[in-house]
MITIPA-891815 format. One record per residue (C-alpha): residue number from 1; x, y, z. Coordinates in Angstrom, 2 decimals. Last residue first. Example, Ala and Ser with C-alpha at 12.3 -4.5 7.8 and 13.67 -1.06 7.14 Angstrom:
BEGIN
(2 (13.67 -1.06 7.14))
(1 (12.30 -4.50 7.80))
***
This chain:
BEGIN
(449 (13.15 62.09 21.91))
(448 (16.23 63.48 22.89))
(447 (19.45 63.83 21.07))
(446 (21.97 61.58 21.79))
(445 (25.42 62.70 19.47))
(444 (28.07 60.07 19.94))
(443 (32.08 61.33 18.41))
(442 (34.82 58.52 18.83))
(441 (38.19 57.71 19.77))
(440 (39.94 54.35 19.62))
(439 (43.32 53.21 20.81))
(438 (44.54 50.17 18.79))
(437 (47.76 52.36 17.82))
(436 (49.12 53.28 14.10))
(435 (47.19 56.16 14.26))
(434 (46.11 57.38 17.85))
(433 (43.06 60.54 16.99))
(432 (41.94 58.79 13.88))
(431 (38.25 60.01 14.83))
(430 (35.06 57.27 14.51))
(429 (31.80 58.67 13.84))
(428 (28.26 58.91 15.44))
(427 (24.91 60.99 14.95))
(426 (21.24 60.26 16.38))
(425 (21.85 58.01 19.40))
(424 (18.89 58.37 20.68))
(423 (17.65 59.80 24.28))
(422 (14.25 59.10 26.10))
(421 (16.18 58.13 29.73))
(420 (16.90 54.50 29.37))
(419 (18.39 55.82 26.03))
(418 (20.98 57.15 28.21))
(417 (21.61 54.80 30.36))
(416 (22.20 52.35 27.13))
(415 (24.86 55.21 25.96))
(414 (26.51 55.34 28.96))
(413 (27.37 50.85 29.02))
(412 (27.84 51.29 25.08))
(411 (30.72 54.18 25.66))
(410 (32.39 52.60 28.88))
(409 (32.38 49.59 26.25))
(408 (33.96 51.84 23.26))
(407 (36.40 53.84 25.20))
(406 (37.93 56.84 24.08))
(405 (34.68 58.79 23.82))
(404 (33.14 62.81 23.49))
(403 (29.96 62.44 24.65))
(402 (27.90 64.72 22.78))
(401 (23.97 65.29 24.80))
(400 (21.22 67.21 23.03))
(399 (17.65 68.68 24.25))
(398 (19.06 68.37 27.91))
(397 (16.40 67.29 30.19))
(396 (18.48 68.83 32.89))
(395 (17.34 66.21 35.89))
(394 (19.22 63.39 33.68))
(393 (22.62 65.38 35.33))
(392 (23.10 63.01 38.06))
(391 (22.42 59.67 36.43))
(390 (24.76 61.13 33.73))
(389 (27.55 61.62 36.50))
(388 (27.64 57.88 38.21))
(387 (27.45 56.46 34.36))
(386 (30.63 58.75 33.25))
(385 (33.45 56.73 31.23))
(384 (36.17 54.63 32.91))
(383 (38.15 55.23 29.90))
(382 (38.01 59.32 31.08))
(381 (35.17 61.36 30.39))
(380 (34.82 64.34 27.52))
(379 (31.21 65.49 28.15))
(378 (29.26 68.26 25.95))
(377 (25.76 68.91 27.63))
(376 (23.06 71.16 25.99))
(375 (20.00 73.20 27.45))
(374 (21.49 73.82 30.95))
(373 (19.54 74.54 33.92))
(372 (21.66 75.39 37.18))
(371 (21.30 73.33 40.10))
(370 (24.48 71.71 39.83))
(369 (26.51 75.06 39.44))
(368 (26.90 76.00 42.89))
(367 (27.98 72.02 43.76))
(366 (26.36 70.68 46.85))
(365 (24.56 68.03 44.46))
(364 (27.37 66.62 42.54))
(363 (27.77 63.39 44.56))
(362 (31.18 61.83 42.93))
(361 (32.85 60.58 39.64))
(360 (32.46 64.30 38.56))
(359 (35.34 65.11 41.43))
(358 (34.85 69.10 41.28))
(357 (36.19 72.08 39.90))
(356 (34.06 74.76 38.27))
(355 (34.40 77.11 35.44))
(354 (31.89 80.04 34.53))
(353 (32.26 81.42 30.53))
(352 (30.08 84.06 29.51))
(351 (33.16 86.86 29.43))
(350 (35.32 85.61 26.19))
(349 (38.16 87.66 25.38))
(348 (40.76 86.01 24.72))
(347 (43.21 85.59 27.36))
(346 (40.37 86.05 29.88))
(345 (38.96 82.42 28.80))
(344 (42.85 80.92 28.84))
(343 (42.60 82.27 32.23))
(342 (39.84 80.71 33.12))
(341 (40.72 77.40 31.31))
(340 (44.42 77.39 33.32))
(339 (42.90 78.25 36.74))
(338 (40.64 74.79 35.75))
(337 (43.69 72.83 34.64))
(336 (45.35 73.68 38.02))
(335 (42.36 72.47 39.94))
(334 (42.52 68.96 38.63))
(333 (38.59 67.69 38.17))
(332 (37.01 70.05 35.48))
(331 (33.89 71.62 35.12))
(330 (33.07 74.30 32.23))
(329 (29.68 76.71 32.33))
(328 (28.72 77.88 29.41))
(327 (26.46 81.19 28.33))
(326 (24.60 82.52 25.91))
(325 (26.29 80.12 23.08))
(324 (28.10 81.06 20.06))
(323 (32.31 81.79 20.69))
(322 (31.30 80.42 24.11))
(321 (31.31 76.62 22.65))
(320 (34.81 77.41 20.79))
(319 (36.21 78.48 24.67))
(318 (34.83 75.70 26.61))
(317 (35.75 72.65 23.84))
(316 (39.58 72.97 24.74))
(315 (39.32 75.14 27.80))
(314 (41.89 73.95 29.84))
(313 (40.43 70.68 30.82))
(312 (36.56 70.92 30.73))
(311 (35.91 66.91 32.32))
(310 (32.28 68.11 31.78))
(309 (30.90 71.07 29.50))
(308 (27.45 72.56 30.38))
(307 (25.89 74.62 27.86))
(306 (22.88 77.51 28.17))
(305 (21.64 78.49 25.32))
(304 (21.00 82.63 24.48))
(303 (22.41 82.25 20.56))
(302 (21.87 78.65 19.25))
(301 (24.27 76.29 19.62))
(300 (24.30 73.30 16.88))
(299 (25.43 70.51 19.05))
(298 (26.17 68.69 15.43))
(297 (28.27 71.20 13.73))
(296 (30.08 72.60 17.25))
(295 (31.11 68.73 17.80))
(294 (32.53 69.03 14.31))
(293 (34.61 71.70 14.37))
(292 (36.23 70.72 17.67))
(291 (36.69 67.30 16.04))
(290 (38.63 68.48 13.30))
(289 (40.80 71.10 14.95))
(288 (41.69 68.55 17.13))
(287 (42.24 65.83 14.98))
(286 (45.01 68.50 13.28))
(285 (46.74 68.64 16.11))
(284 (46.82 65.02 17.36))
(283 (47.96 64.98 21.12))
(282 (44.97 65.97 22.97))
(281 (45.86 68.33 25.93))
(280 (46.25 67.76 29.40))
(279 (48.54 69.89 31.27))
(278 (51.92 68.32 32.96))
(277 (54.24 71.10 31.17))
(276 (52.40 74.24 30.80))
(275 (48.98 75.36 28.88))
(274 (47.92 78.20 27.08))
(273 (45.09 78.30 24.03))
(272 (44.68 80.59 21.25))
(271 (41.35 81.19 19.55))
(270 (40.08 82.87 16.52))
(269 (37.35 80.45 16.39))
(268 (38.04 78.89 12.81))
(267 (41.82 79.05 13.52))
(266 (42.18 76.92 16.96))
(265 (45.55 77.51 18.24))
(264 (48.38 76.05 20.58))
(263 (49.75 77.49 22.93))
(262 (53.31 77.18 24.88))
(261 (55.65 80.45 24.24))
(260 (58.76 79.06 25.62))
(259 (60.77 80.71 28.28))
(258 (64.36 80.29 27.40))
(257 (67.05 81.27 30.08))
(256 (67.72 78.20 32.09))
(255 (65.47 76.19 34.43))
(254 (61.62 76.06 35.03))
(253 (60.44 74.57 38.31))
(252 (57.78 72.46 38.57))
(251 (56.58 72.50 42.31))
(250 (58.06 70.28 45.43))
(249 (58.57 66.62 46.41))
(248 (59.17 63.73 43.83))
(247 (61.05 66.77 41.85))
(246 (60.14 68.15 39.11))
(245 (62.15 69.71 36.49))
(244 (61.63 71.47 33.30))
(243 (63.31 72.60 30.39))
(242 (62.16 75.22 27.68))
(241 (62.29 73.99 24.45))
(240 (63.49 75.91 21.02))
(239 (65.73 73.48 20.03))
(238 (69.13 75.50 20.62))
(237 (67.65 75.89 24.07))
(236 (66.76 72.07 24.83))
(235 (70.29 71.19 24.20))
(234 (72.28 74.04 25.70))
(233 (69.97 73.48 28.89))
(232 (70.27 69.79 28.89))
(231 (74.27 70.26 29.13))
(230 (74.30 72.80 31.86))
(229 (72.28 70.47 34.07))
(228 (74.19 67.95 33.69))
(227 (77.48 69.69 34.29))
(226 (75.35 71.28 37.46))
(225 (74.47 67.83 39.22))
(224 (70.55 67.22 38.93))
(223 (68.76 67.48 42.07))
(222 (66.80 64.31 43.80))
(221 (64.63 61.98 42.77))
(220 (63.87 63.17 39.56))
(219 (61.19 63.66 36.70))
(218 (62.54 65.78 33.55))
(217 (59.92 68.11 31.74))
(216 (61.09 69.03 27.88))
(215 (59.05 71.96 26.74))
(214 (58.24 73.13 23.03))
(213 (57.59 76.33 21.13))
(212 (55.84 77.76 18.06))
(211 (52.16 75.59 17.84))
(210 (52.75 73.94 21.13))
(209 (55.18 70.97 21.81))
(208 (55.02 68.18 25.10))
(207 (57.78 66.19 26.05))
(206 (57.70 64.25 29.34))
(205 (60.59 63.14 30.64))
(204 (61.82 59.79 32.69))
(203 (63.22 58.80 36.38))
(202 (66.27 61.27 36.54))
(201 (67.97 60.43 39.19))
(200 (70.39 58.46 37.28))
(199 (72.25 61.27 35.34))
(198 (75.08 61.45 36.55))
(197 (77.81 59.92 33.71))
(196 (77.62 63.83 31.98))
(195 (78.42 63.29 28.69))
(194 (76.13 60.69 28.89))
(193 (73.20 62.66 29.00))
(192 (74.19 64.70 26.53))
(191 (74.83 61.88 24.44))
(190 (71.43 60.27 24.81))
(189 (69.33 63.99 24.07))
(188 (70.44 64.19 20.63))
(187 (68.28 61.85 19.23))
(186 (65.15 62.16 21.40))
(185 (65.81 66.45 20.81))
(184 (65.13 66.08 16.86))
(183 (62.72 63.21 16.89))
(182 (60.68 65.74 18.86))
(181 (60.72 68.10 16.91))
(180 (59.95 66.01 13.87))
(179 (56.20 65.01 15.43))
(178 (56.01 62.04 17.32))
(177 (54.61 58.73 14.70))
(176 (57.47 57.53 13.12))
(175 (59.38 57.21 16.45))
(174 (63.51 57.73 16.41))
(173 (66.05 57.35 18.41))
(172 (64.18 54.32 20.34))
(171 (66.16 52.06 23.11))
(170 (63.86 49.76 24.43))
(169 (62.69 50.32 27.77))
(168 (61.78 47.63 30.75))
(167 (57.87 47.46 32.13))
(166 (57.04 44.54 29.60))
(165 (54.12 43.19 27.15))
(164 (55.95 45.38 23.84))
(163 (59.35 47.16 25.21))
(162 (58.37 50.55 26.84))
(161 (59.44 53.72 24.87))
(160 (63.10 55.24 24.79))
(159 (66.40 56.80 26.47))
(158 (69.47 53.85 27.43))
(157 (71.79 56.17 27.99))
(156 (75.47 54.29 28.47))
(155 (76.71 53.45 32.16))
(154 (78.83 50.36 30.76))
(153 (77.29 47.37 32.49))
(152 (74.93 49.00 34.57))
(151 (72.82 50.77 31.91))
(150 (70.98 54.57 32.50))
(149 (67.24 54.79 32.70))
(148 (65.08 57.62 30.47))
(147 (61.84 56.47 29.44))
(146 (60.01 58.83 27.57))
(145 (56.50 60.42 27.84))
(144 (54.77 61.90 24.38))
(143 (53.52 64.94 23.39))
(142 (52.81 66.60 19.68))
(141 (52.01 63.58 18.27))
(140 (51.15 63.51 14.46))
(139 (54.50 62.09 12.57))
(138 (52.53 59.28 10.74))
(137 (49.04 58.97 9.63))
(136 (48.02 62.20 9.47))
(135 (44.06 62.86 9.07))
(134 (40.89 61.40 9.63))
(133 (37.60 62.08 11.29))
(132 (35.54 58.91 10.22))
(131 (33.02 59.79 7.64))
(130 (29.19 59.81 10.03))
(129 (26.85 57.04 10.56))
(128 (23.68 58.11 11.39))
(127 (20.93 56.57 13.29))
(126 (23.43 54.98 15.12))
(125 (22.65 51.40 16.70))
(124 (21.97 50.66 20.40))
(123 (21.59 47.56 22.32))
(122 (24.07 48.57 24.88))
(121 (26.80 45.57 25.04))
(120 (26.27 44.12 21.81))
(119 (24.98 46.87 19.67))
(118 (27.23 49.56 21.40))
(117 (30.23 46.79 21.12))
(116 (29.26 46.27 17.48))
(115 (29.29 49.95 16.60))
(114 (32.68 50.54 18.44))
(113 (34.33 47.10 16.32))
(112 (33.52 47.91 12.95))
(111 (34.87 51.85 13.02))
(110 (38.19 50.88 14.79))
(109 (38.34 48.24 11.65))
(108 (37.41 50.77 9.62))
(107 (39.91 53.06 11.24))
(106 (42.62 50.48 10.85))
(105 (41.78 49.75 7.09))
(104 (42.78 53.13 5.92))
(103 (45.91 52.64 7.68))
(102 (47.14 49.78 6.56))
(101 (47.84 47.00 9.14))
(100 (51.17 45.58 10.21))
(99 (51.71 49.53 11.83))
(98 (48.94 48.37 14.19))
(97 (50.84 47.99 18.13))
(96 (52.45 51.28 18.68))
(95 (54.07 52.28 21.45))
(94 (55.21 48.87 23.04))
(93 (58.53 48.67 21.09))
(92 (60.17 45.69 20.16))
(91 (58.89 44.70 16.89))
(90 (58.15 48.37 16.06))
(89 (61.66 49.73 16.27))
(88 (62.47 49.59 12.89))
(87 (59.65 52.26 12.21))
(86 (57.55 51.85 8.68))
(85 (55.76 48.44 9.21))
(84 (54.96 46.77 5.95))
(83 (51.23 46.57 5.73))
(82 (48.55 43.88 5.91))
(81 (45.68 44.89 3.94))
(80 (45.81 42.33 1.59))
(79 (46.10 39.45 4.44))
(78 (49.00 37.27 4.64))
(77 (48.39 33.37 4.08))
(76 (51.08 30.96 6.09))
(75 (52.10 34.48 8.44))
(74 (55.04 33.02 10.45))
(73 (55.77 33.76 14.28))
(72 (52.61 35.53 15.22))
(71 (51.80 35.73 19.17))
(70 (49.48 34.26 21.78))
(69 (47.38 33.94 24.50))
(68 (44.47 31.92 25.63))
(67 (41.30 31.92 26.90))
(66 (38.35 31.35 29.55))
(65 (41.06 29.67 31.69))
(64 (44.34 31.00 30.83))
(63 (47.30 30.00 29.16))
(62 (50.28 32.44 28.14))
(61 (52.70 32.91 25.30))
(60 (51.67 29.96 22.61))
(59 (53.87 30.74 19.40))
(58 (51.85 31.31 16.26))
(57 (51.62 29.96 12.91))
(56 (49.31 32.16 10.97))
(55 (46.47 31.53 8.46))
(54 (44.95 35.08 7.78))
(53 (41.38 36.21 7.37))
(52 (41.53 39.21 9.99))
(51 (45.27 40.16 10.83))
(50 (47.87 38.07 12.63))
(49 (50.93 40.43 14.91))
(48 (49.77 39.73 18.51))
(47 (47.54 36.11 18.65))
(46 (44.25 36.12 20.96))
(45 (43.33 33.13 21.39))
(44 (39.47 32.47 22.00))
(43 (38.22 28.60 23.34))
(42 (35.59 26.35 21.44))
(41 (37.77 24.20 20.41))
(40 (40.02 26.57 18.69))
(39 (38.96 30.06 18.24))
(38 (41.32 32.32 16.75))
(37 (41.36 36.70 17.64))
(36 (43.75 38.92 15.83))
(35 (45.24 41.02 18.63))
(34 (44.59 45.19 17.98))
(33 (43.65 45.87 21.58))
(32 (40.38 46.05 20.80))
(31 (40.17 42.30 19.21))
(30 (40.39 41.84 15.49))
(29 (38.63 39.37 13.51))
(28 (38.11 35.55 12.61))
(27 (42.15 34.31 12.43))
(26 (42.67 30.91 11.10))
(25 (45.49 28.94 13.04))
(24 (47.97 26.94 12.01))
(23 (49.99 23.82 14.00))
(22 (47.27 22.72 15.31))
(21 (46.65 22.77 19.45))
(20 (46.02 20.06 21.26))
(19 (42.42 18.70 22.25))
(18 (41.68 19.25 26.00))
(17 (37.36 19.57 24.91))
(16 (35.74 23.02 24.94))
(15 (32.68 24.31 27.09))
(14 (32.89 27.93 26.89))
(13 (33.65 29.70 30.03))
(12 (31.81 32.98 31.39))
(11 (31.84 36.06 30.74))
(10 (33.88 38.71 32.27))
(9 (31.95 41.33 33.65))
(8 (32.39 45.09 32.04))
(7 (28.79 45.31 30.82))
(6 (27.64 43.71 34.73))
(5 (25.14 41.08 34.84))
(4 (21.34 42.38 34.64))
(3 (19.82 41.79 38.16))
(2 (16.60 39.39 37.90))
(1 (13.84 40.72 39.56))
***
């Protein structure tokens, strides 16, 4: 028998004759990384910066054989949705890469291309097509990680994002899409380290905010002098963060006299969840909510089921999913985040939860909970998605399956094994999780037959 080539395999080349390139180019669509996409002699180049139906003139970056590389240098015939970027910094830096297009258009264009790829590369089409799960467009993120590196020439801060295509920082003191918090301590935090002159070991921070409180975690090589360290405790305590350090060897440790209350909430369940500095949790607050609320709408729990969650984390789907079900069992990779989910579990209340931790890329079959029977299955899998896992857990027969997605092919490449095993895909939408950013997240309900 024939062996099916890979989803994720390259294809191959497309015949095309040597003939130079025009001056203009017409652009067909948008790729997944947000790159208009131009064919010219039969060969793709993607361009940075062009939109569907423009004419652009473009500056050739990089050739390769199956395609080509490019970026926008003049827009000949703009686009109506193309949009005025609203951060000065967006040229340069590598954070966000669609503030050219409108917003409403991004998520149908996020919409467009995750239904094609699980046509294309899985063969499957939604029985339902659900309203994207929208919400802020600017100002959402509620963690971010900064680049903190300190200039030869004249030993200034030099505190921001990675440049667009490059590993080196651009200086940013303030992104339109963090929340105002964090704007707050990104501008101030240059001049403290300055005021200093020691502050090379420090490799970058992570900033991460809960519904009262904030915490500012600093990586370094080796321990920060005391002036320094002085200076980044006045700063993160008159903004209501508690600092952080960790070392390349050794445990988090927590400096100064603020402890931060770090939690976030989930209203409709009457539900607050912990987590420290270095934990997992999704970045759009409001998504979130939104998505939670929905994945309970379309699993539907019945009183007395039995529910498996996969890639758990701290408890962000476990603890709404015990609010109505018999019983659910939560499995999560990092052992931290699993201590973190029980005791987030404890914290309020909730006694018919179980939590696991185990590699879910691996052989599940020695686990204690693998031979359990579970009558729904919620799974939140990394970009490399979870075909190894849902060969594993077929044996459950499952009456519904949600895979929670932020990657369309890993997304087609599951789905397809799933409806190799009597499933549909019954229910799907698109969730603005990343505004402003080609990153796509999406909701897939297969139900079975």
């Amino acid at each position: 028998m024939k062996r099916k080539p890979s989803l994720f395999q390259a294809r191959p080349a497309t015949k095309r004759t040597n003939s130079p390139l025009p001056e203009t180019l017409q652009i067909e669509s948008l790729s997944h990384e947000g790159r208009g996409i131009a064919k010219h002699s039969g060969k793709t180049i993607f361009i940075s910066g062009a939109l569907p139906g423009e004419t652009v003139k473009f500056k050739l970056l990089k050739q390769h054989r199956r395609f080509d590389e490019a970026e926008c240098t003049e827009v000949v015939n703009p686009a109506p949705a193309r949009a005025e970027p609203a951060c000065p910094h967006y040229s340069q830096c590598g954070g966000c890469d669609l503030q050219h297009l409108s917003s409403a258009e991004q998520l149908t264009n996020k919409q467009q291309l995750v239904l094609e790829q699980l046509q294309r590369l899985g063969g499957l089409t939604p029985l339902n097509i659900e309203l994207p799960i929208a919400g802020p467009h600017w100002h959402y993120r509620r963690s971010c990680r900064i680049g903190i590196n300190q200039r030869q020439k004249d030993g200034s801060a030099l505190v921001g994002f990675r440049r667009r295509g490059s590993n080196k920082l651009t200086s940013v003191d303030q992104c339109s899409v963090v929340q105002p918090a964090i704007n707050a301590l990104l501008k101030q935090l240059p001049a403290i380290l300055e005021s200093a002159d020691q502050f090379k070991q420090i490799t970058h921070a992570e900033v991460i905010l809960g519904d009262q409180d904030g915490a500012l975690l600093l990586r370094i090589k080796k321990a920060l002098p005391e002036s320094l360290l002085g200076a980044l405790t006045s700063l993160t305590d008159a903004h209501q963060f508690g600092l952080y350090l960790e070392p390349d060897q050794g445990p988090v440790q927590r400096m100064g006299s603020f402890e931060p209350t770090l939690n976030y909430t989930l209203p409709d369940y009457n539900l607050t969840l912990h987590f420290e500095p270095g934990d997992f949790i999704q970045v759009n607050t409001e998504i979130n909510r939104a998505m939670i609320n929905r994945a309970m709408e379309w699993l539907d729990i019945k009183p007395g089921e039995r529910v498996l969650d996969l890639f758990a984390g701290i408890g962000n789907f476990t603890l709404p999913l015990a609010t109505q079900a018999g019983q659910v069992v939560a499995v999560e990779g990092v052992e931290k985040m699993v201590e973190r989910a029980r005791d987030n579990a404890v914290l309020n209340g909730l006694e018919n939860c179980e939590f696991y931790r185990a590699d879910l890329s691996s052989d599940l079959r020695a686990q204690p909970w693998f031979k359990q029977g579970f009558d729904k299955i919620l799974l939140d899998p990394p970009r490399t998605g979870a075909a190894e896992l849902l060969t594993q857990i077929s044996q459950y027969n499952a009456s519904a399956i949600l895979y929670v997605s932020c990657n369309p092919a890993a997304l087609a490449r599951d789905g397809e094994l799933l409806a190799r095993q009597g499933y549909k895909l019954t229910r799907f939408c698109v969730m603005d999780m990343f505004p402003q950013t080609s990153h796509i997240e999406s909701l897939a309900l297969f139900e079975a037959s």
